[in-house]
C-alpha positions as CSV (number, residue, x, y, z in Angstrom):
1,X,53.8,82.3,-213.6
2,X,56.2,83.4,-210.8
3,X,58.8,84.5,-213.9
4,X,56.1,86.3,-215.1
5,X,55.7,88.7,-212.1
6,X,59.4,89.4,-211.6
7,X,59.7,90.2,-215.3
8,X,56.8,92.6,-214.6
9,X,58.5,94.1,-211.7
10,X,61.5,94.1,-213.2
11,X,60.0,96.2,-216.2
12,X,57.8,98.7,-214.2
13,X,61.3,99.0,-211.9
14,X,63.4,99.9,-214.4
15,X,60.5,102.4,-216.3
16,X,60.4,104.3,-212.6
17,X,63.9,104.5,-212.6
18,X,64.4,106.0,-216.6
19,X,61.1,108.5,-215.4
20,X,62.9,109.5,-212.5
21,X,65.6,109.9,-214.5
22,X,64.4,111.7,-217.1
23,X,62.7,114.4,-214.9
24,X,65.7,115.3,-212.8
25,X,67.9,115.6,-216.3
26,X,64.6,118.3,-217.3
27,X,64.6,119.8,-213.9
28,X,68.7,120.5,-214.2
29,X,68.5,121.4,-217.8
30,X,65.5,124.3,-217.8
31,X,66.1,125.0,-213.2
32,X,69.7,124.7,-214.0
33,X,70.7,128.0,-214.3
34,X,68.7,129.3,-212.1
35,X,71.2,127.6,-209.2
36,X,74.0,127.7,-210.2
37,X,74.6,131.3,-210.5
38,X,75.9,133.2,-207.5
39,X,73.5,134.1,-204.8
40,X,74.9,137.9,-205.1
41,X,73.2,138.2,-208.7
42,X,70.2,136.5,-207.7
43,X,66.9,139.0,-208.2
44,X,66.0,138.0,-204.2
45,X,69.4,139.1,-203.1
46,X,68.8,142.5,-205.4
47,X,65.5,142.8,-203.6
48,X,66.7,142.5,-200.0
49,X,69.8,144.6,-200.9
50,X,67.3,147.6,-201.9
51,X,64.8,147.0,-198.7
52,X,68.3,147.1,-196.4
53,X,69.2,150.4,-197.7
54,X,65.8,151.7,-197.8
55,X,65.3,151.0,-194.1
56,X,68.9,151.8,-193.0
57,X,68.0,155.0,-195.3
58,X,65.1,155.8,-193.5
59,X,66.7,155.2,-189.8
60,X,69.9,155.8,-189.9
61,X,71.3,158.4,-192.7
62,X,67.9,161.0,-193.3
63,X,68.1,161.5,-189.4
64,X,66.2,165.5,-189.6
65,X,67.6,167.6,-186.8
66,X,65.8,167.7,-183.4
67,X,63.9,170.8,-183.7
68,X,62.9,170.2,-187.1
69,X,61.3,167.1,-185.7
70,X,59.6,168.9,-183.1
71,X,58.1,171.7,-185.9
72,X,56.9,168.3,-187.1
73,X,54.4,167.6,-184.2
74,X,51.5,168.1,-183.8
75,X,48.9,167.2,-180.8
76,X,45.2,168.2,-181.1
77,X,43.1,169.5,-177.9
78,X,41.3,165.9,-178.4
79,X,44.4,164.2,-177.8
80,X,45.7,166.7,-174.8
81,X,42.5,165.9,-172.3
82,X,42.4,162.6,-173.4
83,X,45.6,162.3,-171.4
84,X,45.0,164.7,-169.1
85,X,42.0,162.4,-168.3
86,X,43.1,159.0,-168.9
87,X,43.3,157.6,-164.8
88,X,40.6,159.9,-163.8
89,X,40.0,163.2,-162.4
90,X,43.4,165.2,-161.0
91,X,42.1,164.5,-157.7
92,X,41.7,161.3,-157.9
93,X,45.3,161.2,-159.9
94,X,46.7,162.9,-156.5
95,X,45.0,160.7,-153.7
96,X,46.4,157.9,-156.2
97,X,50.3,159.5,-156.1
98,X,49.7,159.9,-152.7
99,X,48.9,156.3,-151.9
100,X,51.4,155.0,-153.9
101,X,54.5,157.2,-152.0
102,X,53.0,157.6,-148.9
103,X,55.5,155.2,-147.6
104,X,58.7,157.0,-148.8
105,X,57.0,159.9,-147.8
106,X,56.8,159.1,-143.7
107,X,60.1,156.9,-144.1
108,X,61.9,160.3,-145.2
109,X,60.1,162.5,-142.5
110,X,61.4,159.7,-139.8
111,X,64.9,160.2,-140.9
112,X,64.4,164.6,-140.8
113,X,64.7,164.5,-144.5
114,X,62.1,167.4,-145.7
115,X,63.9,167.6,-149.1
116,X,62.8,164.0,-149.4
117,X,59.5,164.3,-148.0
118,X,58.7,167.3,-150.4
119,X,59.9,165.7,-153.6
């Protein structure tokens, strides 16, 4: 009964083996091509090649002149207060200034420096 089983095991061992076998000489017969050819000729390489030059197009080499950009523009009142207002009242944007160089400010009037002071 113990021959029995290694015969089995021998049989289903050797069956994996021909299946495995068989599949990778499939796989390299229809996949084949497919990798062996060079990566430059490749259909991905074609693809990132095209997105390079499109972006390097776009950036780079369609660069418009600076005042045609500026022609280009274009800010709505909406967007003018919005920034005007965006950390309060002018006021309140001055006390702020003021608090945050108020130090600079009586460092540079200690050391007779209106110019300073002024700025």
């Amino acid at each position: 009964m113990d021959t029995k089983w290694k015969s089995r095991l021998f049989v289903v061992g050797w069956f994996l083996l021909v299946a495995f076998g068989l599949n990778g000489v499939l796989t390299l017969v229809s996949e084949g091509p497919y990798y062996m050819k060079n990566y430059f000729q490749t259909t991905e390489f074609n693809h990132q090649f095209e997105d390079f030059l499109e972006q390097l197009s776009i950036y780079e080499l369609n660069q418009l002149p600076k005042e045609q950009v500026k022609d280009l523009i274009t800010v709505s009142n909406h967007e003018l207060e919005e920034y005007r207002y965006r950390y309060g009242e002018l006021s309140s944007q001055l006390e702020s200034i003021q608090d945050q160089y108020i130090h600079r400010i009586e460092e540079a009037l200690a050391n007779d420096n209106q110019t300073v002071a002024d700025a």
